[in-house]
C-alpha positions in Angstrom: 56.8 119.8 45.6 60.1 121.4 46.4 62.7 120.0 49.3 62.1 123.2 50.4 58.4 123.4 50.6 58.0 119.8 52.2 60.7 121.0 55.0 58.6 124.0 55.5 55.2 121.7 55.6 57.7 119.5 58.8 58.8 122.7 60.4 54.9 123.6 60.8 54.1 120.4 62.0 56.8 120.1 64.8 56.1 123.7 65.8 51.9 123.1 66.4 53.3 120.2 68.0 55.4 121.6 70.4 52.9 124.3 71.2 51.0 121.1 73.1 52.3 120.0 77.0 52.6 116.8 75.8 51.5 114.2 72.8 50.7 110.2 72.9 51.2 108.7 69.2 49.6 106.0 68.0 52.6 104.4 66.6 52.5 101.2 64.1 56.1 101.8 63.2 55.2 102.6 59.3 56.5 105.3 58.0 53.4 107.8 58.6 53.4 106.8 62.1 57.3 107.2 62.2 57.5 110.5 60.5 54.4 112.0 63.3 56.4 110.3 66.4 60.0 111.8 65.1 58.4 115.2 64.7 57.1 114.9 68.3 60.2 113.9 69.8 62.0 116.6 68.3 59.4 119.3 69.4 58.9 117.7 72.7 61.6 115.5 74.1 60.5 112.9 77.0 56.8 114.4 76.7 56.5 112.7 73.5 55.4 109.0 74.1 54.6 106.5 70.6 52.5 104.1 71.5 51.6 100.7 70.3 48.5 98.7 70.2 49.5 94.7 70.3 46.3 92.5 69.1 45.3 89.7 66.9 45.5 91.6 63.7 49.0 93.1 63.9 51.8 90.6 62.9 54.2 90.0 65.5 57.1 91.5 62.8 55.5 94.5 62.7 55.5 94.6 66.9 59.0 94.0 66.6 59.7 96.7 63.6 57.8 98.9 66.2 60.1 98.4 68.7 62.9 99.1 67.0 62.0 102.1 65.2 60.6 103.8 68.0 64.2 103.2 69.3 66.0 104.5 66.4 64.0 107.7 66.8 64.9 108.0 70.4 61.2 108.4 71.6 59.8 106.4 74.7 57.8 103.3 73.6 55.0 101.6 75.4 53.0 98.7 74.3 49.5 98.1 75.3 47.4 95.2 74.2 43.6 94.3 73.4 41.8 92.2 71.1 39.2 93.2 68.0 37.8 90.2 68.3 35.6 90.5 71.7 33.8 93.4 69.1 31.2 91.8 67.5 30.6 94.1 65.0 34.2 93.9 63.9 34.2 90.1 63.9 31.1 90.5 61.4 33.2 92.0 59.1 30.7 94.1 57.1 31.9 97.5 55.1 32.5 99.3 58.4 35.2 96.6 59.8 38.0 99.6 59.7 35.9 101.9 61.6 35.1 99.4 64.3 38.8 98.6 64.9 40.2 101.9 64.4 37.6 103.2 67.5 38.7 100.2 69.9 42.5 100.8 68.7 42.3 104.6 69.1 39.9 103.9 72.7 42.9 101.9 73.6 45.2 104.9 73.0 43.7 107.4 75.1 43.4 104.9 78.0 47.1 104.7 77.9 47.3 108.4 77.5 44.7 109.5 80.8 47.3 107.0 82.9 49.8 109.0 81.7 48.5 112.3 82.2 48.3 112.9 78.3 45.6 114.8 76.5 46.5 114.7 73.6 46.7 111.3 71.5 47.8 111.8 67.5 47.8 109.6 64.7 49.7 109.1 61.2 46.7 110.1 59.0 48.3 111.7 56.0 46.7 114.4 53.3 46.7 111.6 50.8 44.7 109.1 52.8 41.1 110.8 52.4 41.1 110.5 48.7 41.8 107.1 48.7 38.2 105.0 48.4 36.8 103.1 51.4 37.8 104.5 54.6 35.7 104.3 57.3 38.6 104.1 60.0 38.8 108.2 59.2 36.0 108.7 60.2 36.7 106.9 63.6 39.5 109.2 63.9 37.4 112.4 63.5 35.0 111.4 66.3 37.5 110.7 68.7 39.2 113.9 67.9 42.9 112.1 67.4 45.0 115.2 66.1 46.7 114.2 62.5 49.5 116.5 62.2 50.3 115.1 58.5 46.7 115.8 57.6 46.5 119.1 59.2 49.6 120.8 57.3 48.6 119.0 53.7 52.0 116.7 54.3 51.0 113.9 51.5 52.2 110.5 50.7 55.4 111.6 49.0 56.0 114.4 51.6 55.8 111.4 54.4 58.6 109.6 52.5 61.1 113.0 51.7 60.6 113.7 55.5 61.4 110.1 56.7 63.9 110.3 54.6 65.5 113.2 56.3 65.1 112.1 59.5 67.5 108.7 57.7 64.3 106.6 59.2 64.8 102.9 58.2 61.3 102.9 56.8 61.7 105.7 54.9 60.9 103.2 52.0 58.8 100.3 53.5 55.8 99.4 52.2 52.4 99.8 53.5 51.0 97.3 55.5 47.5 97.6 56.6 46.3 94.7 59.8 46.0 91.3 59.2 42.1 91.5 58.9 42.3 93.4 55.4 43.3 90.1 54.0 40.1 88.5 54.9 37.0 90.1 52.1 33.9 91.9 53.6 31.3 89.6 54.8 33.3 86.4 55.8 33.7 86.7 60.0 37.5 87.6 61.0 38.6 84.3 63.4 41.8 84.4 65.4 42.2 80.9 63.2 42.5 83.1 60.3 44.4 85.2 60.6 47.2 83.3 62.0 47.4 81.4 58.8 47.2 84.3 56.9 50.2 85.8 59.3 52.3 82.8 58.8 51.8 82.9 55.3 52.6 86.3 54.6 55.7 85.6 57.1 56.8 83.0 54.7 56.7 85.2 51.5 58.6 87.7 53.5 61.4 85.2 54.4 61.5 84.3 50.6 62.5 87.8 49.7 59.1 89.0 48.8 58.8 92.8 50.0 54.9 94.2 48.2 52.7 91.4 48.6 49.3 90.2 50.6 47.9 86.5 51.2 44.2 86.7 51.3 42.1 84.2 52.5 38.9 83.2 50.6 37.7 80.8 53.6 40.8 78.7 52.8 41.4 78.9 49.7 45.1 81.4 50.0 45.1 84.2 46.7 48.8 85.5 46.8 49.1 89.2 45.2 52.8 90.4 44.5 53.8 93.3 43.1 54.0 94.1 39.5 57.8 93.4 39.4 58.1 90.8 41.8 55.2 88.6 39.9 58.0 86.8 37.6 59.7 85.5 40.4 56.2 84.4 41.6 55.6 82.5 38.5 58.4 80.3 38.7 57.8 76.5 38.9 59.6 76.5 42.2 58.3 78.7 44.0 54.7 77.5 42.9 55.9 74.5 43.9 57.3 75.8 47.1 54.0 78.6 48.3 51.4 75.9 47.3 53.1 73.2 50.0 54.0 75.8 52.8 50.9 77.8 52.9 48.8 73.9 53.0 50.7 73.4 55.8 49.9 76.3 57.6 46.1 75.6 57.0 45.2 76.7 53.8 43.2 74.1 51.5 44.0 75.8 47.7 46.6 77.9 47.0 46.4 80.4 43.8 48.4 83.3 42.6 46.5 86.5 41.4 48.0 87.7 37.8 46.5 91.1 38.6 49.1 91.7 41.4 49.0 93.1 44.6 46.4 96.3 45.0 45.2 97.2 48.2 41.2 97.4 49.4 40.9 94.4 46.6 39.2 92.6 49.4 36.7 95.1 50.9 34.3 97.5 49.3 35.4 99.3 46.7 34.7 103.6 46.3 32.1 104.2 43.1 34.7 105.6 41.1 38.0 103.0 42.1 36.9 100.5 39.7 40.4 98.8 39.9 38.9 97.2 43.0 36.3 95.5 41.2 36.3 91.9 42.1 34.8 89.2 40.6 32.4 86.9 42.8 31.7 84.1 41.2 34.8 83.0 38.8 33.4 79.9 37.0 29.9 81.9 36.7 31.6 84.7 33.8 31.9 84.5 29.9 35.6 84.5 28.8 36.6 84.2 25.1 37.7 81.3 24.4 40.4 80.1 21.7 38.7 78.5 19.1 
């Protein structure tokens, strides 16, 4: 895709924007997010309005990164709060978790927008994101009629990045981070309990320099994925030494390091064809070869 053809793809987007009175975005301050509430401010000024949802689930750095993106777009920012966790059905955690969340989220949204006088509420849904496996949140979105500019002019992954990247958005390169409750696999109940453990221990990682990882927690027993080129640094003695002492403090009874690496959905159900996601659920139960 040419610079040319992606700036095309942004100009469409910020012109069906500005043909609206006025736009609330549900705003995470990732880059998807970042890109849809720069393209509204530009089409739409003080009627543009990024909003943020504050729960159990989001990490209190990612509030904060929020805040300050939203201010280095220029946009007006409000923060509005509510917890996942007085849903039952998303404390369950079955295969539908996302969906659950993404419809109290999103519910939360327009309740900001009506005070406001707003109509319209949009989200960072890209073109990329319906091919990727398991993701019932989309279809919370489609119900609720959330308008995905990035989706609706075929703006992909890549195209998020290149526009970011024009706007010079600081996230223009930051990883993907989904809510604290992907770190907990399908079937074990999401407790406020953990995930704070799994926040502080993800917050730890992050202070050590780590930038592509996730802590998930296996009913207290912490698996650590890195990135590919960040899992030598992971297998040093001292930061074995290091993760397996801090992440026991913060709760966690075992600590263990995935040599597969850090690949998202590994904890939740896995599309038919995705069968990177394949997880094992019973270690000591499988036949390895053994050295003889």
């Amino acid at each position: 895709m040419s610079e040319r053809d992606v700036a095309a793809k942004a100009d469409a987007a910020r012109e069906a924007l500005s043909e609206r009175e006025s736009v609330l975005i549900a705003f995470s301050g990732g880059v998807d997010s970042s890109v849809v509430a720069a393209l509204a401010h530009d089409a739409l000024g003080e009627n543009a309005v990024a909003c943020t949802a504050k729960s159990e689930t989001l990490p209190e750095a990612e509030l904060e990164d929020a805040k300050r993106v939203a201010d280095e777009i220029g946009i007006q920012h409000i923060v509005v709060e509510f917890s996942e966790l007085d849903n039952p059905d998303f404390v369950v955690n079955d295969g539908d978790r996302c969906y659950h969340c993404r419809t109290m989220r999103l519910g939360r949204m327009y309740e900001a927008a009506r005070e406001r006088g707003i109509e319209t509420v949009c989200d960072g849904t890209n073109a990329s994101d319906p091919g990727e496996g398991h993701r019932p949140g989309l279809r919370a979105v489609e119900e609720l009629e959330v308008i995905s500019p990035l989706l609706a002019h075929d703006i992909s992954k890549d195209d998020v990045r290149a526009i970011a990247d024009d706007y010079g958005l600081s996230v223009a390169d930051k990883p993907s981070m989904a809510c604290l409750s992907s770190r907990i696999p399908t079937g074990l109940e999401v407790t406020k309990e953990r995930l704070s453990r799994v926040e502080q221990a993800e917050s730890i990682l992050r202070t050590w320099g780590f930038e592509q990882f996730r802590v998930r927690d296996h009913d207290g027993l912490a698996r650590i994925e890195v990135a590919p080129d960040e899992l030598e640094r992971a297998l040093d003695p001292d930061f074995v030494r290091a993760a397996r002492d801090h992440l026991k403090d913060v709760g966690f009874d075992h600590v263990t390091l995935d040599l597969h690496g850090y690949r998202t959905g590994s904890v939740s159900p896995a599309s038919e064809d995705d069968e990177d996601d394949f997880l094992v659920d019973d270690v000591f139960a499988q036949d390895y070869p053994m050295r003889k």
